[in-house]
Every structure is written in C-alpha cells, then in structure tokens.
C-alpha positions as a Python dict, from the first residue, in 0.01 Angstrom:
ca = {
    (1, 'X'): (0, 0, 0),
    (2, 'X'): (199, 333, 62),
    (3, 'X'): (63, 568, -127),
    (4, 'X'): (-327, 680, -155),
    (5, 'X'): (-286, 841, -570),
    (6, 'X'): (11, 796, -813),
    (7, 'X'): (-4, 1150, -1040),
    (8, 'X'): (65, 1068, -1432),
    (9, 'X'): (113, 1343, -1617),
    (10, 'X'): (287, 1471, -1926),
    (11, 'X'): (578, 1660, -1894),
    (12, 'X'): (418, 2019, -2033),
    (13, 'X'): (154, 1951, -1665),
    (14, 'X'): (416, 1897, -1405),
    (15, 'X'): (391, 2211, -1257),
    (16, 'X'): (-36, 2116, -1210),
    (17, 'X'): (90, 1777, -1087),
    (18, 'X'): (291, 1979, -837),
    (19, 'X'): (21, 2162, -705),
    (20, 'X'): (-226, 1874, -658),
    (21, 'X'): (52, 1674, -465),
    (22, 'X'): (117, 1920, -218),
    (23, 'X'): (-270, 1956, -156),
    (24, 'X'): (-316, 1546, -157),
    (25, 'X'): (-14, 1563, 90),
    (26, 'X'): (-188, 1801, 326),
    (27, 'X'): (-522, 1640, 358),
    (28, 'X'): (-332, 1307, 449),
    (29, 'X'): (-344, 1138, 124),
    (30, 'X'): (35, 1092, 56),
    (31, 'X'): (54, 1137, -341),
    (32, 'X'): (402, 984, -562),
    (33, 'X'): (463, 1182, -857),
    (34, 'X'): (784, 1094, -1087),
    (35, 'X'): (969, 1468, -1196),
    (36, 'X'): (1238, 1325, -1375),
    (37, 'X'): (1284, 1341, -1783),
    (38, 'X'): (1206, 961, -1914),
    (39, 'X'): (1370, 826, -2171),
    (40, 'X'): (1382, 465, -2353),
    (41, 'X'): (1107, 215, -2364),
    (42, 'X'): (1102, 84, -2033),
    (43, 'X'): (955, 263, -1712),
    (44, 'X'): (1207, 342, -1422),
    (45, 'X'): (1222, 79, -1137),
    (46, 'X'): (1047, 372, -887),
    (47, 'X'): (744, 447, -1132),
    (48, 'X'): (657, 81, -1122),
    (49, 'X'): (706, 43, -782),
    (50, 'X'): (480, 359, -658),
    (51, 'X'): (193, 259, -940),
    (52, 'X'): (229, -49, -771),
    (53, 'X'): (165, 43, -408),
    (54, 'X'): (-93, 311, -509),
    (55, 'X'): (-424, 254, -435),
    (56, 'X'): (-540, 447, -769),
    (57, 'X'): (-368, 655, -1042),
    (58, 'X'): (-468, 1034, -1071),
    (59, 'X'): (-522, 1107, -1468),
    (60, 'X'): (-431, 1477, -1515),
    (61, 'X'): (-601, 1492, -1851),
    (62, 'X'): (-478, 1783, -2082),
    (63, 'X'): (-426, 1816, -2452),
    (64, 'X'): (-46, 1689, -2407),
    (65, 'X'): (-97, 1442, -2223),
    (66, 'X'): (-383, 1235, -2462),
    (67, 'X'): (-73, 1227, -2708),
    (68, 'X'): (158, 1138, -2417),
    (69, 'X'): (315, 793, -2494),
    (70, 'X'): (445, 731, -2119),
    (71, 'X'): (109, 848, -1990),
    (72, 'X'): (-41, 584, -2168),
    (73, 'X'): (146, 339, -2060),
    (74, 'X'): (127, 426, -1703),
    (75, 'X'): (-259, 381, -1759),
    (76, 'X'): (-188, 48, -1918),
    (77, 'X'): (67, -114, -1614),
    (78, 'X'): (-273, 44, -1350),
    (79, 'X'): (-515, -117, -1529),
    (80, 'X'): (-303, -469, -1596),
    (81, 'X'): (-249, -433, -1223),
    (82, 'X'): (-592, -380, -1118),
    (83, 'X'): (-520, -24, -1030),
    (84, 'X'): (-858, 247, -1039),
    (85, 'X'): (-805, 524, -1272),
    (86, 'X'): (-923, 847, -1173),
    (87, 'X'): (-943, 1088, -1455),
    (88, 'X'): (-928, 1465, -1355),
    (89, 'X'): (-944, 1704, -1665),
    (90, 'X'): (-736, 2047, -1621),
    (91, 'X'): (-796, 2133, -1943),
    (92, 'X'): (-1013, 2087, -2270),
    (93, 'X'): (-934, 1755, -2559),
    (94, 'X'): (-1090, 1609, -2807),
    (95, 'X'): (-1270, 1335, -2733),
    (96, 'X'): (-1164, 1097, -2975),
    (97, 'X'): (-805, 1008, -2835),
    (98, 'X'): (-678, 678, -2777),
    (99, 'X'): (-684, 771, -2420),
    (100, 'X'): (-1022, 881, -2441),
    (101, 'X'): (-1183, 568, -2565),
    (102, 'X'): (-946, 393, -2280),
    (103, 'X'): (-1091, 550, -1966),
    (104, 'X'): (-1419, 631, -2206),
    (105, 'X'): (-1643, 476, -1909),
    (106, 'X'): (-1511, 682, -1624),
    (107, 'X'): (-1687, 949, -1442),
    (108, 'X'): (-1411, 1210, -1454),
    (109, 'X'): (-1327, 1509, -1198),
    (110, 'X'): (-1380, 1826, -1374),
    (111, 'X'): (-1105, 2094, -1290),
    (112, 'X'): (-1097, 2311, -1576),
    (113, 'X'): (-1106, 2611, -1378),
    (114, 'X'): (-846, 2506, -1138),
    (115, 'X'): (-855, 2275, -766),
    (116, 'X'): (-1110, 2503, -594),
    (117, 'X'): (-1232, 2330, -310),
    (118, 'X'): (-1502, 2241, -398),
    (119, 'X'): (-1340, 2002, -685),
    (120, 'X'): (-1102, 1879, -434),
    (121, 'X'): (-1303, 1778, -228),
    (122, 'X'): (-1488, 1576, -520),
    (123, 'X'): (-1109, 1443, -605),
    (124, 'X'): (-1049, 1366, -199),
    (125, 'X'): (-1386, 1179, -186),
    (126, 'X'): (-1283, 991, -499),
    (127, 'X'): (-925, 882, -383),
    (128, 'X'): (-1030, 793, 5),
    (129, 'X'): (-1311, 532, -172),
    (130, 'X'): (-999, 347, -389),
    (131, 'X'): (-759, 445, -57),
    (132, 'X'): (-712, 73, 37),
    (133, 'X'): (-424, 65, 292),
    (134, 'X'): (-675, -16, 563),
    (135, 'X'): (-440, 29, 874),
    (136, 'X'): (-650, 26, 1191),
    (137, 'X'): (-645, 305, 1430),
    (138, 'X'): (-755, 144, 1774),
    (139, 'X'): (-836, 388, 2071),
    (140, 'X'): (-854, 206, 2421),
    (141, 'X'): (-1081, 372, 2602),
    (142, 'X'): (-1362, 353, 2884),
    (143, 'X'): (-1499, 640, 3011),
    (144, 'X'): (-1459, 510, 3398),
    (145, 'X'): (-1109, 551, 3514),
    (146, 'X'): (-945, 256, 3650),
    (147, 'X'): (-971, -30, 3411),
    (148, 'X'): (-630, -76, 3294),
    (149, 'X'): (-632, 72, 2978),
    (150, 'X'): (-304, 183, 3018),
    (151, 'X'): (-138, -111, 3090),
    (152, 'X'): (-311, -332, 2806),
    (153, 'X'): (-217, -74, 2573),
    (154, 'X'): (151, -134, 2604),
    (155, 'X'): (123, -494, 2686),
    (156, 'X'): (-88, -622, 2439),
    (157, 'X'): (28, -383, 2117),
    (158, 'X'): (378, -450, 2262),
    (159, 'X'): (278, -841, 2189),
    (160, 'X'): (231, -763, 1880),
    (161, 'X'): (479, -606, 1817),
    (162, 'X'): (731, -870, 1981),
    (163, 'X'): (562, -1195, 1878),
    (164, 'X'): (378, -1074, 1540),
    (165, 'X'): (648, -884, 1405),
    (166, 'X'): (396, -576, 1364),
    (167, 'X'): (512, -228, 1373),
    (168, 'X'): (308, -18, 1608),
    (169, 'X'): (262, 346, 1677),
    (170, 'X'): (88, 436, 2021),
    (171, 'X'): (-43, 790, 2071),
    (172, 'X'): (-24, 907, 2458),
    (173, 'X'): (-352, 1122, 2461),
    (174, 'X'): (-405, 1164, 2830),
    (175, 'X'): (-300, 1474, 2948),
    (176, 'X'): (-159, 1268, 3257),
    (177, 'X'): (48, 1067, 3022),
    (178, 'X'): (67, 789, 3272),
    (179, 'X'): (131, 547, 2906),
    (180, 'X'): (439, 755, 2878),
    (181, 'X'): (554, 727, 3253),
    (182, 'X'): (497, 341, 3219),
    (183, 'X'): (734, 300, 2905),
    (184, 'X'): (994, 613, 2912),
    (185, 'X'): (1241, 729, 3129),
    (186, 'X'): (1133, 1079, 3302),
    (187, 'X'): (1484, 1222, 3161),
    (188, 'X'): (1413, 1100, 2791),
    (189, 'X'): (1048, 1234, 2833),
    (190, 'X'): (1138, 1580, 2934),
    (191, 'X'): (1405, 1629, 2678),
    (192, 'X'): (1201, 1547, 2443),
    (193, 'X'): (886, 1785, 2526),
    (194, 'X'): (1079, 2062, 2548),
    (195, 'X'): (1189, 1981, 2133),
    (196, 'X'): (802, 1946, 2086),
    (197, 'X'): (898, 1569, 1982),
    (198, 'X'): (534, 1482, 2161),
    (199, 'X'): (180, 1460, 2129),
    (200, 'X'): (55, 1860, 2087),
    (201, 'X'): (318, 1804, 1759),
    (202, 'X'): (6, 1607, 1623),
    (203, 'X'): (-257, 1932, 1672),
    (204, 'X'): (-14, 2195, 1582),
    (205, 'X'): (289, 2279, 1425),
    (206, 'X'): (577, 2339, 1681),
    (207, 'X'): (950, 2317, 1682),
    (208, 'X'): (1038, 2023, 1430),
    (209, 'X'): (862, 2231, 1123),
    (210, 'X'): (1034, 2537, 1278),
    (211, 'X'): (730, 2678, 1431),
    (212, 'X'): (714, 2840, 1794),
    (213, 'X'): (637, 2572, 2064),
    (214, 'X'): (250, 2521, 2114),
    (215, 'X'): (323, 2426, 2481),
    (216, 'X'): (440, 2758, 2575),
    (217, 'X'): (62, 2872, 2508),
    (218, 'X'): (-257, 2728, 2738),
    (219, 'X'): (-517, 2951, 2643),
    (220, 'X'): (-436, 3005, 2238),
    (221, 'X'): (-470, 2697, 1978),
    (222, 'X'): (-263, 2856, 1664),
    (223, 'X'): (-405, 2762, 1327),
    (224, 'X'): (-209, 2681, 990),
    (225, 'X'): (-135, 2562, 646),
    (226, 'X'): (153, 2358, 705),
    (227, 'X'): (116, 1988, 675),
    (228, 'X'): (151, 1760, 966),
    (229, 'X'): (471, 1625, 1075),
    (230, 'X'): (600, 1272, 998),
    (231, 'X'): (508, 1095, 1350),
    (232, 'X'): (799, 899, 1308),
    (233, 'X'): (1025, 1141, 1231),
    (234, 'X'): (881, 1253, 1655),
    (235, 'X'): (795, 940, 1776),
    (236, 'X'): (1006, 831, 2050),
    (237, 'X'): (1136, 447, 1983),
    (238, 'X'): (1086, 178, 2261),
    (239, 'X'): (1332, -78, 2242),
    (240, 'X'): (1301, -423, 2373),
    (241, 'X'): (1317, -811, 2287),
    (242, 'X'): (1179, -760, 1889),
    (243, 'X'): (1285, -766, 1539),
    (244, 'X'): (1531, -498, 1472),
    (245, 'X'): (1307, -423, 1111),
    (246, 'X'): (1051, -362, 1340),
    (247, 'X'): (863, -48, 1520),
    (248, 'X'): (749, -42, 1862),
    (249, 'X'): (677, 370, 1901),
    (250, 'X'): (532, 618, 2122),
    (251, 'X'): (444, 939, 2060),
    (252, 'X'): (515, 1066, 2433),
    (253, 'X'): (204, 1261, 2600),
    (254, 'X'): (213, 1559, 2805),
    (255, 'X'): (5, 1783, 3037),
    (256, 'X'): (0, 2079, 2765),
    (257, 'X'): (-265, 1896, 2581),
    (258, 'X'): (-530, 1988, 2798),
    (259, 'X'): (-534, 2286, 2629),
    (260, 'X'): (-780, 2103, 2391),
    (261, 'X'): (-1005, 2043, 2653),
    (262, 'X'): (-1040, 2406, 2724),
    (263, 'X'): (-1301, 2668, 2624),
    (264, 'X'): (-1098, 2810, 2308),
    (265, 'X'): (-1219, 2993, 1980),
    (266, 'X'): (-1405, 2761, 1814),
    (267, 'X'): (-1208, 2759, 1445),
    (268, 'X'): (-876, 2729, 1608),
    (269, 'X'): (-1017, 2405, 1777),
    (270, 'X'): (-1153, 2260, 1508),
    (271, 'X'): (-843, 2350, 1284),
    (272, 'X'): (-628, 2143, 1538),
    (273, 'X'): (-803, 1833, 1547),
    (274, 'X'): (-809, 1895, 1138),
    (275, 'X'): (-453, 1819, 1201),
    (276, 'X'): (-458, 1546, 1433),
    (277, 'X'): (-685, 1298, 1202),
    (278, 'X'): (-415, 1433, 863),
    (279, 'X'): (-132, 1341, 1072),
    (280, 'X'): (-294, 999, 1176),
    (281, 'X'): (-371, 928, 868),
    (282, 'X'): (-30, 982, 759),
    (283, 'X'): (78, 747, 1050),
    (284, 'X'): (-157, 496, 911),
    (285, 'X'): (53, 498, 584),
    (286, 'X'): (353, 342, 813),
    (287, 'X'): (251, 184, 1070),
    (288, 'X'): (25, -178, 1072),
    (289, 'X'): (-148, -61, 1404),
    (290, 'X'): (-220, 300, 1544),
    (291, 'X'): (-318, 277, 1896),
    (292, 'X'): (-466, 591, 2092),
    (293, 'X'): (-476, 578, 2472),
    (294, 'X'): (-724, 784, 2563),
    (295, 'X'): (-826, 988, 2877),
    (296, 'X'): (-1172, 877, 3037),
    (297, 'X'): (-1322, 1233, 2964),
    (298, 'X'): (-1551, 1358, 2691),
    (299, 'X'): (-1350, 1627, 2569),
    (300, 'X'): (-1205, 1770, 2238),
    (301, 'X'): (-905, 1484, 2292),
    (302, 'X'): (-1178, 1190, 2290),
    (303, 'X'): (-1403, 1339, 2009),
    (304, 'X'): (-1055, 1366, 1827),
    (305, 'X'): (-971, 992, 1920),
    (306, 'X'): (-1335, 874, 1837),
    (307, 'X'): (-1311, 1061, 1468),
    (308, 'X'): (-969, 906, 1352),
    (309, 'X'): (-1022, 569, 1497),
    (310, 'X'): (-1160, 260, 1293),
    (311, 'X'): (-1176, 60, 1610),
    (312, 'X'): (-1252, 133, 1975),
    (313, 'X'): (-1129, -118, 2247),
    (314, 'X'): (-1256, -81, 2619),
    (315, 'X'): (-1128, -244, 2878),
    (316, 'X'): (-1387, -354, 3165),
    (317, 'X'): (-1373, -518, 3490),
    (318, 'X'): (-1593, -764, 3632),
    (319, 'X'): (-1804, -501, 3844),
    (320, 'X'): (-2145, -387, 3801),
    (321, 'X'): (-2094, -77, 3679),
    (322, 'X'): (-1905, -218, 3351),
    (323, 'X'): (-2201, -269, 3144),
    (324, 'X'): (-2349, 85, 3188),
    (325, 'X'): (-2013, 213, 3127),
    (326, 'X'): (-2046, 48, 2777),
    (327, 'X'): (-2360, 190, 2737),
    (328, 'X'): (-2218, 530, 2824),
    (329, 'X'): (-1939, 530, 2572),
    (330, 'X'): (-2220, 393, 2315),
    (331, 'X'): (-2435, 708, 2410),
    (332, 'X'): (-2147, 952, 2383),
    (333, 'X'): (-2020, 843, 2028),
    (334, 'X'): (-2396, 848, 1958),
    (335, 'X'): (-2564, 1156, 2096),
    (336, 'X'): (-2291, 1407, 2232),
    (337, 'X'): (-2039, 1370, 1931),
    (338, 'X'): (-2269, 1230, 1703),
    (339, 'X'): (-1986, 1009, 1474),
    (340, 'X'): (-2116, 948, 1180),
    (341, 'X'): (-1859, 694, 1052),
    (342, 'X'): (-1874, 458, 1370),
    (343, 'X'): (-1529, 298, 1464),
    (344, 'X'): (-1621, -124, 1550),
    (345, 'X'): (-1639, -136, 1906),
    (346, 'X'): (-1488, -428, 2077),
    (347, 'X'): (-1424, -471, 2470),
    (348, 'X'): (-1195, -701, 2685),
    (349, 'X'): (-1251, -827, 2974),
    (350, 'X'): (-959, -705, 3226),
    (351, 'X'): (-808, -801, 3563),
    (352, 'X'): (-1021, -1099, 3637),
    (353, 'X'): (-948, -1274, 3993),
    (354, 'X'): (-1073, -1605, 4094),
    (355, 'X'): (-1285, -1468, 4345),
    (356, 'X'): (-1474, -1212, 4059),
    (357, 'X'): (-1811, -1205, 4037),
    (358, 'X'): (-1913, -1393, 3706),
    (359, 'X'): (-2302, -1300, 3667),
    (360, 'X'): (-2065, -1000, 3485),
    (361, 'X'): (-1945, -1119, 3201),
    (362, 'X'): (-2252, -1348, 3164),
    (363, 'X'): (-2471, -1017, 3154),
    (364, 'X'): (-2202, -838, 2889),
    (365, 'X'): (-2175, -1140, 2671),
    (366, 'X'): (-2609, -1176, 2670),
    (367, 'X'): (-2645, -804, 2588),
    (368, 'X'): (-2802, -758, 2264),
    (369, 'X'): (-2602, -492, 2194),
    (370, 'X'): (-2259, -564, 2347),
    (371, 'X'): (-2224, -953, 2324),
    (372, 'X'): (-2065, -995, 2027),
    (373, 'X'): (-1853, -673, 2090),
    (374, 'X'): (-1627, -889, 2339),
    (375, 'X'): (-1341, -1061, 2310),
    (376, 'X'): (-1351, -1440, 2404),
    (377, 'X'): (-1007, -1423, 2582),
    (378, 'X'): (-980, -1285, 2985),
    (379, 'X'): (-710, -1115, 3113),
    (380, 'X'): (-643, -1234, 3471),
    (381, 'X'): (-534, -1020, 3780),
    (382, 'X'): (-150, -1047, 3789),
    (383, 'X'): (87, -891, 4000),
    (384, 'X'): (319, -858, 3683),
    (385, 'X'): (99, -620, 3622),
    (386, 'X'): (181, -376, 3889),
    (387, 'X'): (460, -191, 3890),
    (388, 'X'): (744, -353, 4041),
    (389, 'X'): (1009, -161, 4286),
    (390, 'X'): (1306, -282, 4081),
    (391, 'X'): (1518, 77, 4112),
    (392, 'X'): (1605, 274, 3807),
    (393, 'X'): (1580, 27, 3493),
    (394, 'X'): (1852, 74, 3250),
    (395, 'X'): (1529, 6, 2989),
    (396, 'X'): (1125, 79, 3169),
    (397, 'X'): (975, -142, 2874),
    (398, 'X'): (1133, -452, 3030),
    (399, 'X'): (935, -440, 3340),
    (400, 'X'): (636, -493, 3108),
    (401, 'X'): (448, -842, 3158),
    (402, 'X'): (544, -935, 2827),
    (403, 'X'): (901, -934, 2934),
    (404, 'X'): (846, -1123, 3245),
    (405, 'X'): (1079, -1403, 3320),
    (406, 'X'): (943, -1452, 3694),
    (407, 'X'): (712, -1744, 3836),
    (408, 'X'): (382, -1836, 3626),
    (409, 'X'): (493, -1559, 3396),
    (410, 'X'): (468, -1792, 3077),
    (411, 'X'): (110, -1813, 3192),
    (412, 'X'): (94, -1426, 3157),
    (413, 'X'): (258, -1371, 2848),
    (414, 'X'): (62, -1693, 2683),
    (415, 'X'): (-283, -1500, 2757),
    (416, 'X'): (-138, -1147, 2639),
    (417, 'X'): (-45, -1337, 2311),
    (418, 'X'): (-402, -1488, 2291),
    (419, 'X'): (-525, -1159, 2375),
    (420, 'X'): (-321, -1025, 2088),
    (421, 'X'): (-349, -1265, 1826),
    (422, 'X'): (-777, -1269, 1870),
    (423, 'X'): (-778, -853, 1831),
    (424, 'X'): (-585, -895, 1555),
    (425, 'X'): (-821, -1120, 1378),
    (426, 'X'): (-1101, -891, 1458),
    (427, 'X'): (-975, -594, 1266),
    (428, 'X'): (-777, -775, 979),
    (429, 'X'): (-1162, -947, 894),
    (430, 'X'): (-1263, -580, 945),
    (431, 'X'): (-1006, -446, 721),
    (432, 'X'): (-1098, -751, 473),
    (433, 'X'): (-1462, -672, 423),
    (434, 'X'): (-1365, -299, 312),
    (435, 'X'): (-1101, -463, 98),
    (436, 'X'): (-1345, -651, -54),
    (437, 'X'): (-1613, -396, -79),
    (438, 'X'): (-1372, -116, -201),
    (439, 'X'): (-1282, -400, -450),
    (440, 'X'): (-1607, -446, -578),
    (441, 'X'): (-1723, -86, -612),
    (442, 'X'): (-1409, -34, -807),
    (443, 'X'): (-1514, -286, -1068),
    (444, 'X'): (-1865, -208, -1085),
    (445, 'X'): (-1705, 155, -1164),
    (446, 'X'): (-1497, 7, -1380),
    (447, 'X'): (-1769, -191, -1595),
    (448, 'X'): (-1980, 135, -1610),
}
C-alpha cells in the first residue's frame, strides 16, 4: 500500500484535484492523481495500479463529474477491489445521478466553499481511518543511559534487514549521534552534514529543497510551508551482506539537533516537530520498519519520537534500577507529554552475563504492568559487541555482530535473529489487528 487517497476526478476538476494533492502531500498523506487525457475503453496500466495500492479513493463530486464515464468506472474497479470511497462534494448536483445512488450511503465531506481547514481536517481524519499501510515506527529508548540501545538498534534492524529481506530506515536522534559513529565513516558523515543530508533535514527545510542550512542557526527554529523531504532521497545507504533490492538506511544524526531541546519560541517548535511526524510518515510509505534511536532525555526530540512512533522498544539490563526505569518512561509518555495515541511498549532484556542477577527479570516479567511488555528472547553479554580495534574498516557496518565470523559468533548472530524474528511478530500482529479493525469499520461504513 503506497499511497494513502487515489483523486478521481473529471477532467473540467483537475485543477481542484491539483490543489487537494499538494495539501494531502504536505500533511504526509501521499495522494496519486492521473493528469493525462484518457481515451478508449480500458483504464491505463498506472490508474489501476495506484487505485490498487490506495488505501481509499477521494470522490471529487461536481456536476461533470456525476456524468463522467471514467469516474464511474474508477468507482466501480475501488469498490470490486474493496477500496473505501470517500466522497468530497466541491460543488452542487442533483441527486438523482447514477453516481449518486452508487455512493448514496456515504457520509460525504462537504467542500462547497473550498478546503478551509477546517474541511481538511474532516477529509485528513477520513483518509488516516482507511490509511492502511501500517508500517511501524519503533523508537528504542530508555531513559537511563547505558543500556545498549545503540547497539541493538543497528544489530537487530540490521538482522532484519540481512536475514528478512526488510528494508529499514533508522533515524539518528541523539544529538551525540553515537548510532551514526557506530555505522558511518567520520569522512562520509561530515560531508554529508554540511549538504544538510541529516537528521535537522527532518524538522526543517535546509539545503536539498534549496533552503538556507538550519545548522548554521542554534538559537532560531525557522518555520514553513514546504513539504518534507523524501528521507531517502537524504538517507545515507549502509551497505553490507543483504539483498541488493533491499534498504538498510540511516538518516545520519548530528549535534545541531539540540537546538530542539532548547528554550525557543514556542510556534517555531511546534512547527518543526509538525514536520518531523509528515516526513516520518512519508518514510513509513517506503520503508517496512522506521526505527528512531533516541537520546535518554525528555526533551522536544523524545516527545517528537514518542508522537510518531507506533511502537516503543527499551532495552534494560539485569540491575535494579531497570524496572523503575520502565516505570519512568511509562510516567513520562503519561503525565509530562501526555500521548494520547500510546505507541505498544515492548522491552528486551540486554547484555545478560552468567553471573547476572536473575530475581530481575523474574520481577519485570511478574509486573502487572510490564510482564507481557517483554520479549521472551535475552540478549547475552558479548564481546562482539564492543567495538573492536580492527584499524580503519574499508566498510564500519561489518564490524557489527551480525557480521561476525569469529569464535561462538554463530551463537551471537542465532540470538540477534531470534531477537529479530520475535519483534517482528509483535508488531506485524499489531499491525494485523488495525488491519482488521480498519477493515471492519470500513464495511460497517460501507453497509450504512
């Protein structure tokens, strides 16, 4: 699913169809509409194809387009397909159309006077509930330092990535970037900052939209109206043993994002983390995991993380304090940022050594509250964990435990895939039961 609306139109409405795609397009909902004249009987190859991966087809209802015969038939092929309609009337028809009696039961979008924001946000609201490409957005996170967060990030979404075939985006959003240190040459990195190919390219606009660099400001968060950029078009590509059809990306941190954990005018904050969840949301529409590695602070950079992601996975280690650190996080998404859409919060047990106490995960995996939140597999203290003094690597990514070809290293790699594989279950049945329920409130609106 690639697109959140497919536009049909009739020709005389193109210019309409126009205006709501560019708006669609900047609140991350990427919209397809077809501009070319059609001829014939049959619909082009891309028309079926973007219906197709749509998850619903915007009705721009107008007196032309009720006698439109390829209109029509675009609202035939959705509905054979088991595609929602949403009807959105720019303009007044009589009621007793074929199309009419065809979408007769639908609640439709009124926009006679235009897409004031107040109707487009009754259109957004609409699309986002039929929006069913369900990519996760995962931020690893623990608000105590020092529990490998980091290096589970790479080495567990790089699993995925090499032995799942997924293609993965991470998102360095520690203003220490240590995530980008791990996996990219220092060279690379710095060339690539100083383009604004990086993070502060997902709060505001910088070079690659042919803006002025938002790093060359600390103390001033610019606001404006152009849409994100593509994060692949910035992300940075990490190349190792995978399929060459496949993504393995970072989007490379830097220290200039601590601007958002500044004091800053208020607006210009909230505009940028506007942009942050469009552009993730755009990344969602090509990438099967979004990961967010995020820096153990409550700033503007976690409440940003917190907001776009559907999951949240914290890494603990077998020490007392894990548990209340749990509780923290729990109390922060609760009280201080007060989410209202709560990502699923999982945890993983990390860097577990024979000689760890085990009354800890005991008193995790009894908590009421946090229990079934953890993830059955352990990851084990391993020294292929730690970096390794090898010199200058032609390629960082292959010091990663995944890549490991040293002693017991199978036994490494064999947990990091079973470490892999059981996250991934979690979120796909995650991702399922919206499916399912998006599916059903679909029909029930259909059947109204």
């Amino acid at each position: 699913m690639s697109n959140a609306a497919f536009i049909s139109c009739s020709v005389d409405d193109v210019e309409h169809a126009k205006g709501l795609e560019n708006l669609l397009d900047n609140a991350g909902l990427p919209a397809w509409l077809y501009t070319q004249p059609l001829s014939g009987t049959e619909f082009p190859t891309e028309i079926v194809e973007a219906i197709s991966t749509s998850s619903c087809v915007v009705l721009l209802i107008s007196p032309s387009s009720v006698k439109s015969k390829w209109v029509e038939r675009e609202v035939h092929f959705a509905i054979a397909n088991g595609i929602p309609i949403v009807p959105v009337e720019i303009a007044a028809t009589p009621p007793n159309s074929a199309l009419h009696f065809r979408i007769g039961a639908l609640t439709r979008v009124n926009a006679l006077t235009g897409f004031t924001p107040a109707v487009l946000e009754e259109l957004k609201r609409t699309i986002k509930s039929h929006y069913r490409r369900f990519n996760p957005v995962i931020a690893v996170m623990n608000m105590k330092g020092g529990v490998g967060k980091t290096t589970l990030s790479a080495n567990i979404f790089g699993g995925l990535f090499k032995w799942r075939k997924k293609n993965v985006l991470l998102v360095d959003l520690d203003p220490q970037y240590n995530l980008t240190q791990l996996l990219v040459h220092q060279q690379s990195h710095i060339a690539d900052v100083d383009r604004d190919r990086s993070v502060i390219s997902a709060f505001e606009s910088g070079q690659p939209l042919g803006r002025p660099s938002p790093a060359l400001e600390l103390t001033k968060i610019s606001r404006t109206t152009l849409p994100p950029v593509d994060p692949s078009q910035i992300a940075h590509r990490i190349e190792f043993d995978g399929d060459a059809q496949t993504r393995f990306d970072l989007v490379l941190g830097q220290f200039e994002i601590a601007k958002y954990t500044l004091p800053q005018n208020g607006r210009n904050v909230d505009a940028s983390m506007t942009h942050f969840k469009r552009f993730i949301d755009m990344a969602r529409t090509q990438y099967d995991l979004v990961v967010l590695d995020v820096s153990p602070a409550s700033s503007h950079l976690t409440l940003a993380a917190v907001s776009a992601a559907t999951h949240i996975l914290a890494p603990v280690r077998p020490d007392k304090y894990s548990l209340r650190g749990l509780k923290a996080m729990r109390r922060l998404m609760d009280e201080l940022f007060a989410i209202q859409e709560q990502p699923t919060f999982l945890a993983i047990m990390n860097d577990v050594a024979p000689d760890s106490p085990t009354d800890v995960e005991g008193d995790i995996r009894d908590n009421r509250e946090f229990g079934s939140s953890l993830l059955s597999t352990v990851i084990p203290h391993s020294r292929y964990f730690f970096a390794r003094n090898t010199g200058v690597a032609q390629n960082p990514a292959d010091r990663l435990a995944i890549n490991a070809n040293g002693w017991h290293s199978d036994k490494i790699k064999g947990v990091l895939r079973l470490a892999g594989d059981e996250l991934l279950e979690r979120v796909n049945a995650d991702a399922e039961a919206i499916r399912r329920n998006v599916g059903d409130a679909a029909e029930i609106h259909q059947e109204i």
